[in-house]
N, C-alpha and C positions, 0 to 999 in steps of 0.2 A: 472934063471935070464935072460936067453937068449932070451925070446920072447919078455919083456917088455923092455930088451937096446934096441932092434931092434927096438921095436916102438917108443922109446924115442931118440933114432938116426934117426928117418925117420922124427918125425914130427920137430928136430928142424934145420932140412938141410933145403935148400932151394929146392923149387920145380923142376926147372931145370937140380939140380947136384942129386935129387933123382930118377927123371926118370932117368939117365944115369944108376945111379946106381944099379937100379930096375933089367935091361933087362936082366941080367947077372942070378941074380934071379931066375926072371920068368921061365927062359930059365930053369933052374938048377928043380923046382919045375913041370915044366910039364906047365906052360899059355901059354909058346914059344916050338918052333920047328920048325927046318929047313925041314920038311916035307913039300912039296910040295902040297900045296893045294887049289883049283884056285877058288875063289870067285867068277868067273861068271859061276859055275857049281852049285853056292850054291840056287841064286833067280835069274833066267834066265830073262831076263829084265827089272828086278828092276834094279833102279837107285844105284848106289856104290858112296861111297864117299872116294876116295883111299886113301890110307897112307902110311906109309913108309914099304918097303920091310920087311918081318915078322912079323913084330910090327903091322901094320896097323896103325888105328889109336889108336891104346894103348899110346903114350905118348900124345897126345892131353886130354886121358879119367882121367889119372893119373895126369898130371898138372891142367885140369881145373874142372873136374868133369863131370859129366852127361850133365847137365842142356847145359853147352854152346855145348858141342857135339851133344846134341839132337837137340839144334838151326840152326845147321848146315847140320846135314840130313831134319827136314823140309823143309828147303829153297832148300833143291835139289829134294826132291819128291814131283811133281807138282801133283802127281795120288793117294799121300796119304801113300805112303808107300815108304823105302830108306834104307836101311840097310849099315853099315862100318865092316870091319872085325876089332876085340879087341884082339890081342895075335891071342889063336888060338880057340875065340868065335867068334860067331855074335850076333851084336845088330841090333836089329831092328827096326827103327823107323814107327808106324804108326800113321798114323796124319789124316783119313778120319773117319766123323763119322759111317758110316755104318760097314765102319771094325771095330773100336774100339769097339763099341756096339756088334761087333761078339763074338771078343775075350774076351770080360768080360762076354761073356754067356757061356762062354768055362765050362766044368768039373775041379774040380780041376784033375782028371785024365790026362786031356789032357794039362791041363798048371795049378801052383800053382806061389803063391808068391815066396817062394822061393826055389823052385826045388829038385833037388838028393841033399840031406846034405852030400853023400858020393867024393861029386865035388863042388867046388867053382865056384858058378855059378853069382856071382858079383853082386846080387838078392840086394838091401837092408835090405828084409825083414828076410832073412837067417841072417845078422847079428843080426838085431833085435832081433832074436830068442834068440840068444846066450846072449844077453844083460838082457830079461826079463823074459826068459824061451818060453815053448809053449803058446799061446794068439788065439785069432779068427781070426787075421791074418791070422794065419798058417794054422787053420782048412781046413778040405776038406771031402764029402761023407755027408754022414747023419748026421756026426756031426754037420755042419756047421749048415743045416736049423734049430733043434734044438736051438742051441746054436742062433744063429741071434734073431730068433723067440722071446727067453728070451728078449734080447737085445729091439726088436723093442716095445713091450709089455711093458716097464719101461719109454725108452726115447724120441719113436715115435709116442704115445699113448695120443690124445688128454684130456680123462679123466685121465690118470698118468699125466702129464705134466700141467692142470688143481690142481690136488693135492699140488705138487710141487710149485705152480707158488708164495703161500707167504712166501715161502725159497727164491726164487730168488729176489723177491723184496727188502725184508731186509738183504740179504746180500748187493744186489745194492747198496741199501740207503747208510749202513752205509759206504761202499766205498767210494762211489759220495760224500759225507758230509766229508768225510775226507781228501778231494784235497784242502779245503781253512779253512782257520782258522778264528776266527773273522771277518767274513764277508769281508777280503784284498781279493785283487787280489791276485794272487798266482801264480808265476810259476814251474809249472811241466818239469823237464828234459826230463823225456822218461815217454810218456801216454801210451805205448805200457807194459812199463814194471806194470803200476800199473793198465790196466786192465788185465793184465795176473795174478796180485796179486788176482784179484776182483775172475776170472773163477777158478783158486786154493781154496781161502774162499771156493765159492760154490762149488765144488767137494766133497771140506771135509766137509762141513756141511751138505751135502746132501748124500753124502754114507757112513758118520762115524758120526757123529754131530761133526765135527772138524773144527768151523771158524778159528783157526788161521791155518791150514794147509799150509800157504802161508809165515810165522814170519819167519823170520832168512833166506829166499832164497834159503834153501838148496833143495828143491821139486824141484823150479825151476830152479836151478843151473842144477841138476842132468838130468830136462829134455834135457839141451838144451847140454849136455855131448850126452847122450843117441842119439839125433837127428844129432848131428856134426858127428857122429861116421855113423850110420847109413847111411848114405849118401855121406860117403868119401868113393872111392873106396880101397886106404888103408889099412883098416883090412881085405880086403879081401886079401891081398896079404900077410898080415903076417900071414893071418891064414892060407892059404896055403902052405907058406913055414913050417906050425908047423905041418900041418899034411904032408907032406913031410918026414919030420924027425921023424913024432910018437909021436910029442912033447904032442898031443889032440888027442881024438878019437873023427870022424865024428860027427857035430853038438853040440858036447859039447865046451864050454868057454874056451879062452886061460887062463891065469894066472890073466894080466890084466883086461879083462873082466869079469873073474867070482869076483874082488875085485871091481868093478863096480857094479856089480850084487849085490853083498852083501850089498852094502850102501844103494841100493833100496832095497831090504828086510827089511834092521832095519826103514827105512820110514814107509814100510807095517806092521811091527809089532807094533810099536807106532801108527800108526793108529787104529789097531786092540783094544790095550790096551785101547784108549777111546771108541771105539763104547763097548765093554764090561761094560766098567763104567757106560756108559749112558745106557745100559741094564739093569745094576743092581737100577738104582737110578730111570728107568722111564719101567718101565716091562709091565705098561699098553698102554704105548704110541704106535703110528702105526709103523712100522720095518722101521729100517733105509735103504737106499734105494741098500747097498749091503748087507745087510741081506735078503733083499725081492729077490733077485737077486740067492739068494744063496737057497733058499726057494723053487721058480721056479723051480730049477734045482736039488733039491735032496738033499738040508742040511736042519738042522734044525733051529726051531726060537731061538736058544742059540749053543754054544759050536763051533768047529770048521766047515769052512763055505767050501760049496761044492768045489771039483776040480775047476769048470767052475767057481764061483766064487772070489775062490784066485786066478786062473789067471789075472782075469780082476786089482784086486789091483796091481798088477805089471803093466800091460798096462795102468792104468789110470796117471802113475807117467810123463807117457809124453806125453797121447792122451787125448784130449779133450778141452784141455784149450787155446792151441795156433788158433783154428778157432773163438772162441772170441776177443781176443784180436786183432787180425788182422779185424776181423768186422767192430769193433770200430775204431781201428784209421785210417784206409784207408776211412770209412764214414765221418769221422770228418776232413781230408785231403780236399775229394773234395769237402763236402759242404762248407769251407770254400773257396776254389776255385771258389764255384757255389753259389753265395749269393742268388742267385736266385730261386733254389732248397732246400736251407737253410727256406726259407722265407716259401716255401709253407708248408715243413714239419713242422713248429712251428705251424703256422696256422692249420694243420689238429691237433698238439698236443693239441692245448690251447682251442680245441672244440670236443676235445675226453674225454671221462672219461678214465684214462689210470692206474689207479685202479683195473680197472675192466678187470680179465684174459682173457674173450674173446674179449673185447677191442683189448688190445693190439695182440693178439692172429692172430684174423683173421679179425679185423673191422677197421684197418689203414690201407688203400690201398697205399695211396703215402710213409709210411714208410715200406712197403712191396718191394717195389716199389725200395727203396734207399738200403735195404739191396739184391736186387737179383743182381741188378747192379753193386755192390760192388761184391757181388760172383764171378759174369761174371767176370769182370776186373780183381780179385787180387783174384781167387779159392787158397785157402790155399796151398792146396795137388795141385799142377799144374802139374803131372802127376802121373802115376803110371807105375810097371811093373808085367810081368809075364815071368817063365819061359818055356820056353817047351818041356813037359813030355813026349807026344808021337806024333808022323809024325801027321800030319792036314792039309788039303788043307785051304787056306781062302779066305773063297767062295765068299767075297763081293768085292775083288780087280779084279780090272778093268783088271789087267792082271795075267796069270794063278800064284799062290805062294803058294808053299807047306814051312809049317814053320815045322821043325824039331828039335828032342831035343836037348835040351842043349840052342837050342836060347834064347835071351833075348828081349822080346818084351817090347820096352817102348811105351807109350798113352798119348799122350797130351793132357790136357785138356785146358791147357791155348791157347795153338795156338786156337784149335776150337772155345774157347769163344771170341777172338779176331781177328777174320781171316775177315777182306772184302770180303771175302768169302761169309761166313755164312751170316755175320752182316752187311754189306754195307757197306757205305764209313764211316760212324762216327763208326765201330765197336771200336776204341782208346777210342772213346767222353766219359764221364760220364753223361748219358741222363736217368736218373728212367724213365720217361714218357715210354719206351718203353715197358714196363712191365704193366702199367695202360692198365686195361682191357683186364687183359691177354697177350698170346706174342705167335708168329707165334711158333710153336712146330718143326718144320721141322729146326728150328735154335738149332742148339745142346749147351745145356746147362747141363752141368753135373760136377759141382763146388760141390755136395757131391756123384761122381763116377755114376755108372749108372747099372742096372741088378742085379740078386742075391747077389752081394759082395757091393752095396753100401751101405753107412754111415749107420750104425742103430743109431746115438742117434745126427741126423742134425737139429730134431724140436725142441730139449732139447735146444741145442746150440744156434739155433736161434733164437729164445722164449727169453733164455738169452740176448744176444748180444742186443737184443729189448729193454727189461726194463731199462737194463743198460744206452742206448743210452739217452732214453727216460729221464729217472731221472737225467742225468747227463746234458741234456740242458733245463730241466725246471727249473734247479736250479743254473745254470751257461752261462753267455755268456764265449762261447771258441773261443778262436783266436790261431790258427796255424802259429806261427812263420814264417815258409818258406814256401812258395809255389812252390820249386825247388823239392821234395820226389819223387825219381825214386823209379819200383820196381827190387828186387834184387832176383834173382834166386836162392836160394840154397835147402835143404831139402826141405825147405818150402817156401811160398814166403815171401817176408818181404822187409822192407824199407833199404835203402845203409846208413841211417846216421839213432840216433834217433830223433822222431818228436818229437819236443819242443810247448807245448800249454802255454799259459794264461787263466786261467779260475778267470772268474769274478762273485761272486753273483748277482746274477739279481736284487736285491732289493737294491743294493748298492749305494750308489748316484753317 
């Protein structure tokens, strides 16, 4: 009972009286030490961002999270690169494209997601671990290109994704068709949460034939558990003090989380139990798309489904769906901000066959146009981290820095997509045009990661996010309530309130 009061006293104390309470902890578990250890011997003229005596900046990481910490070392590294001592880690921030572009080419040898599981390495992804099991996250060596390979071949693959594309329309449809009832106006509370419903449908109707995969919220509930967790620095602090005391052995689930773990299993098993059904009742039909997955990689076309396979059903409980749903409603934000860019994309709709998979695919340039812009501005994943596995110099920083284990290297991608830097004065502006005709390559863009480890299934996603868009303003005028929707920094990026639309039948009088 001892791990789960600790967590359930941590999370209902207020933030303030739990860093107090934390340091005594830390200290007690090994993140603190009165050891003497001079952070200008760690990155010799990199920028520091000082904190309090021991702690560093550990109670700033712990009250507010990553995200505004990492705010705070970009704005002090002018050269791209800034690190803060955390207890007795360093984090690292790098913010220049040519370094980050380095360190995502790294080995996983030389840096992984999330590190020694013999050390709490404040990784996100190490907890992820422990939430879903092993995933392609984790992978490193020859597995990975295998295992990706699978991956790009399903959901990066314009003739797969061709296949696919009359699943995604009629799941779209029957979404879009079900935001207004007899032809009324209708208002929607949170459009975020019901095209989240929409990318769930198709998940499950495309790797299980499961459209209601989304009924009852419990998928999505669970994701958005999975995601809060994962990105609260938090459980890494309890699960250090449990292995401290013996309570887990290295990389294995405390109590609470392997009872998390388990709810996502009975998901994946009900999943399982219809793609079996629909085996039995359609044997001639083409394989459902994690059967095909499972096939790829060494299972067969019935019975239980490869290693590499049943991992992915666990990762799909909370990846995939949320870069949809953010697609759509940050598009449907600033077009109605931008009547103007509204106007054009109708007009390239109402003179496209948008029917038609390569249509929409690759022959809409201006709604190409409006979702890479949306990327830039609100990238889902607005950064990532690595940890580091063995000494590395990194070659591309302007001043000498050898990165050493145990660091924590965060990568922004949000800063890069919006820096006046990169992007000039309007990099804030929502302007598609900039992408018409292409767009200067030397402007770093990498809204699905960048090098070996990026996105394998961002064409599936955007393909989606496309039709959906697309069907939902042919058959609807949307008007966006407020025009005040700030973004909000947390795992992911998302909006600070939910966006409230009005959708209206177009044919309505």
């Amino acid at each position: 009972m001892l791990p789960d009061d600790l967590h359930k006293f941590g999370t209902d104390m207020g933030p303030s009286i739990i860093v107090t309470a934390a340091v005594g902890l830390l200290m007690l578990v090994g993140f603190l030490t009165f050891k003497s250890v001079s952070s200008d011997d760690v990155l010799p003229g990199i920028p520091e961002l000082k904190g309090f005596p021991i702690l560093g900046a550990l109670p700033m990481y712990l009250k507010h999270g990553a995200p505004q910490l990492l705010g705070k070392l970009i704005a002090l590294g002018d050269n791209g690169i800034s690190y803060t001592k955390v207890g007795n880690r360093f984090l690292v921030s790098v913010h220049d494209p040519a370094m980050i572009r380095e360190v995502l080419t790294y080995s996983g040898e030389i840096a992984s997601r999330d590190g020694d599981p013999r050390r709490v390495s404040w990784s996100p992804f190490s907890t992820l671990q422990r939430l879903i099991g092993h995933n392609l996250f984790n992978c490193v060596g020859p597995e990975t290109s295998h295992q990706r390979g699978v991956f790009i071949r399903e959901f990066n693959n314009t003739k797969s994704n061709f296949a696919k594309f009359d699943t995604i329309n009629k799941v779209a449809t029957a979404h879009v068709n079900a935001l207004a009832d007899d032809g009324l106006a209708t208002e929607i509370a949170n459009i975020t949460n019901r095209v989240d419903n929409f990318a769930l449908a198709l998940w499950g109707e495309t790797l299980y034939g499961n459209p209601q995969n989304h009924v009852g919220g419990r998928v999505l509930h669970l994701s958005e558990i999975v995601l809060d967790l994962a990105g609260n620095p938090w459980p890494s602090v309890w699960y250090g003090f449990q292995l401290f005391l013996k309570l887990v052995s290295p990389g294995e689930p405390t109590r609470s989380e392997a009872k998390l773990r388990a709810k996502i299993e009975k998901v994946v098993e009900g999943n399982m139990e219809i793609l079996e059904e629909y085996e039995r009742h359609n044997p001639d039909a083409p394989l459902k798309t994690i059967r095909n997955l499972s096939v790829m990689s060494g299972g067969g076309r019935r019975g239980p489904l490869s290693p590499f396979a049943a991992e992915f059903t666990s990762l799909n409980i909370f990846a995939g769906h949320h870069s949809m749903g953010s697609n759509i409603t940050w598009s449907l934000i600033e077009l109605n901000k931008h009547p103007e860019c509204m106007e054009k994309l109708m007009t390239e709709m109402n003179s496209a066959n948008t029917i038609d998979f390569t249509t929409i695919n690759s022959k809409m340039p201006y709604l190409d146009a409006v979702i890479m812009e949306v990327n830039r501005l609100y990238p889902v994943v607005h950064a990532t981290v690595r940890v580091i596995n063995r000494e590395t110099p990194l070659a591309s920083s302007k001043k000498p820095a050898i990165l050493k284990p145990g660091m924590l290297i965060y990568l922004s991608y949000l800063h890069l997509q919006t820096s006046t830097k990169y992007w000039g004065p309007d990099a804030k502006e929502f302007i598609p045009e900039r992408f018409l005709g292409g767009y200067n390559k030397d402007q770093p863009l990498m809204s699905f990661g960048y090098g070996p480890r990026n996105c394998v299934g961002y064409q599936f996603a955007i393909l989606s996010a496309k039709v959906f868009l697309v069907r939902l303003l042919q058959r609807y005028r949307v008007n966006v309530r407020d025009h005040d929707h700030e973004m909000k920094v947390n795992t992911l990026i998302e909006t600070t309130k939910p966006v409230v639309v009005t959708v209206s039948p177009v044919n309505s009088v």
